[in-house]
N, C-alpha and C positions, 0 to 999 in steps of 0.2 A: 323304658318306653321311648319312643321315636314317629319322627312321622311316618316312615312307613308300617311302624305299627299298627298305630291307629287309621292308616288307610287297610290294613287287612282286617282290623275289628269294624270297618264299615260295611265290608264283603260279608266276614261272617255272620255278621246284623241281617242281611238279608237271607241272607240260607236256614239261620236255624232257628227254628219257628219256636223251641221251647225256650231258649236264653230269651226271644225276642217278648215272651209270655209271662217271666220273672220282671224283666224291667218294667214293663205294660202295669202289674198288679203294683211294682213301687213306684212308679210315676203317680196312681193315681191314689193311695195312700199321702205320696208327698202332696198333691193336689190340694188334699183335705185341708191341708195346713196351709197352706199359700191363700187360698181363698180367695178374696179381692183383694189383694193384699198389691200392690206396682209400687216401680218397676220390680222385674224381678230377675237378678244376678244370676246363671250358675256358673260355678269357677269346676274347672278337670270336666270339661263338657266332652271332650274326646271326642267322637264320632259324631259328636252332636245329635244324636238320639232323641233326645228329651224336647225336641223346639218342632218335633211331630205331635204334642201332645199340647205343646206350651210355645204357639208360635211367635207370640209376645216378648217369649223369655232373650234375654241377652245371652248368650254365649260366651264360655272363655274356655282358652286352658293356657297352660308355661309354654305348649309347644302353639308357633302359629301355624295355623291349619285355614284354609281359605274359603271352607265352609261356618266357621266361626266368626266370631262376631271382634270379640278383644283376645287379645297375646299379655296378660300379664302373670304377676308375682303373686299368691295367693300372702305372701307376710307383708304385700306391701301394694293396697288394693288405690288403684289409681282410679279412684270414688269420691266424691264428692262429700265430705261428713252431712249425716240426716238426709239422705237422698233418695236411700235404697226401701223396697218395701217386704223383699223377701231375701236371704241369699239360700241358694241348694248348691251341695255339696255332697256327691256320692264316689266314696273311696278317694276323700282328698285326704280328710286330716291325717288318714298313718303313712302319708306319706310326705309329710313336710320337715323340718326340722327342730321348729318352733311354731308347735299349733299354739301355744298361748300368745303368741304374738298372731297368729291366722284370727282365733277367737277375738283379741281386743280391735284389731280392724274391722273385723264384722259387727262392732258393734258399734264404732264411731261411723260407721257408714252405713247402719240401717236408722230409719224414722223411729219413733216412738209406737212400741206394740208391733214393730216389724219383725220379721223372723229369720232366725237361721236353721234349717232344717239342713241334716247331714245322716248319709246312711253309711255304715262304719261297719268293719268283722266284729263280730262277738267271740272273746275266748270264753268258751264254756266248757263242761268239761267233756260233751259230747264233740265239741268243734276242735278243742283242743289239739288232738293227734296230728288232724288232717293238715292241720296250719301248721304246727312244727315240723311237722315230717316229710307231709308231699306239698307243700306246698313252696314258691320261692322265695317269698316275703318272710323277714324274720319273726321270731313273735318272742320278743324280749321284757318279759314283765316286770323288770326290775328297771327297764329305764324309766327316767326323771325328768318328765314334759315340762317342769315350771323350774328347768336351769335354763340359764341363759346360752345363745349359742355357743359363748367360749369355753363354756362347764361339759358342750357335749364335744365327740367326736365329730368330724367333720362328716356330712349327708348330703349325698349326691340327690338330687332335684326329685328321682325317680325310685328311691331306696326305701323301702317300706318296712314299719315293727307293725304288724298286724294287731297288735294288743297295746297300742295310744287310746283308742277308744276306752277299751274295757279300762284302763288305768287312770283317766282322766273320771269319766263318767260312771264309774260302779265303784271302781278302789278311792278313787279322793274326793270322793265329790264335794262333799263340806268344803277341803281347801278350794277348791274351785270357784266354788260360792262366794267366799272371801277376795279369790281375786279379781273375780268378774261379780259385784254384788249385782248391777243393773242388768246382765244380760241372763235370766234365770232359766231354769230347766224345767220348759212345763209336759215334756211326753220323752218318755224312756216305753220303746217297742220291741219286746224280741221278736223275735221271727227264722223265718228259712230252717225246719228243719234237716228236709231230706233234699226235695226236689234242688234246693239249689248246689248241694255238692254232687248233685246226680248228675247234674246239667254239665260238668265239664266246662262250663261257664267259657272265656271266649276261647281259648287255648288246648283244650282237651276234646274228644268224642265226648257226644254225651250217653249215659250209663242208663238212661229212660227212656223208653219208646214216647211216643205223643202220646199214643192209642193209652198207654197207662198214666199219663199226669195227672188225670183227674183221681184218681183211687188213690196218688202218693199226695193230693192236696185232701182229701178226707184222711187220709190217717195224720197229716199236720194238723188239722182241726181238730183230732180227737187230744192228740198230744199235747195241746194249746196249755193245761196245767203246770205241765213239765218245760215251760218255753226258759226260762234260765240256765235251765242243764241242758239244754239240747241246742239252742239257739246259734246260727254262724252268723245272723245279723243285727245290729241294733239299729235301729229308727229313733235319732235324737232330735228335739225340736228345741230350740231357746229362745226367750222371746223379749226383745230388750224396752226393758223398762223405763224411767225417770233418772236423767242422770243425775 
């Protein structure tokens, strides 16, 4: 990623009406959770998307961009401890080195009852393929998020395992619990069946007319049983407790 990536993901923002109708439905899902919750953080704001919905919201990402608000670290949040009232996080954490170090700063830097809400890939085993195979991002489900940096290989800033969530969040979560006891997990959401691999999301055509989105969002509704096996996203919320 680059900045002049993210100035082309701000062109294709305005051109394609169904990516722009995926984000729209998870902004206002993350909503739900923010509530009145200030200030409120998002770190990987990229194109800055999200501060059309939430003009309140602070902005950040690693890269500076002059539509943004802050340029930092996500393992190393230049915050205030007890300050924050919400942080969002959409497609940070499989991308950092040491999310458990991303996690414990989100937690010295939100208030009591504040949230960390982060939307993350699901490896499921309907998502599965498409992540390993077409997609760029690795999906390594044998890596070990709670070694320390010098236990991993070295992670350039922008180098993605698409499957930290699923391995943090579905595979360990007890140890997780154990190492974050105050920041708890009160909403696990799967989601995106179809339409969002349909969507070619910012880098691809996309594989759905408009004219049919609504008929591929009723067969996601009917499927909603099967959302574990099918699911390419999770909706995590955590909500820091008593330290």
């Amino acid at each position: 990623m680059s900045y002049k990536k993210l100035e082309e993901h701000r062109r294709i923002w305005k051109k394609k009406r169904l990516l722009r109708s995926l984000y729209h439905g998870w902004y206002k899902e993350i909503g739900r959770y923010i509530e009145e919750r200030r200030p409120v953080l998002e770190i990987g704001a990229g194109g800055g998307n999200m501060t059309e919905f939430f003009p309140d919201m602070i902005s950040s990402d690693y890269i500076f961009c002059p539509w943004l608000d802050l340029n930092l670290d996500a393992h190393e949040l230049p915050i205030k401890t007890d300050s924050l009232g919400a942080i969002v996080a959409i497609d940070v954490l499989h991308h950092l080195a040491e999310p458990i170090l991303f996690l414990q700063e989100a937690r010295r830097s939100l208030v009591k009852q504040g949230r960390l809400i982060m939307l993350e890939p699901f490896i499921s085993p309907w998502s599965f393929p498409i992540y390993r195979f077409l997609h760029p991002e690795d999906v390594d489900l044998s890596w070990d998020p709670f070694l320390p940096r010098r236990g991993q290989r070295e992670k350039k800033p922008f180098e993605g395992n698409m499957a930290i969530a699923s391995i943090l969040f579905w595979r360990n979560k007890k140890k997780l619990k154990r190492y974050l006891p105050d920041l708890q997990v009160i909403k696990i959401h799967f989601s995106d069946f179809f339409l969002y691999p349909l969507s070619g999301g910012f880098d691809h055509p996309s594989l759905c007319p408009d004219m049919l989105a609504s008929s591929v969002r009723h067969l996601e509704r009917l499927a909603r049983p099967a959302a574990r096996f099918l699911a390419y996203r999770m909706l995590i919320v955590m909500e820091r407790r008593s330290r």
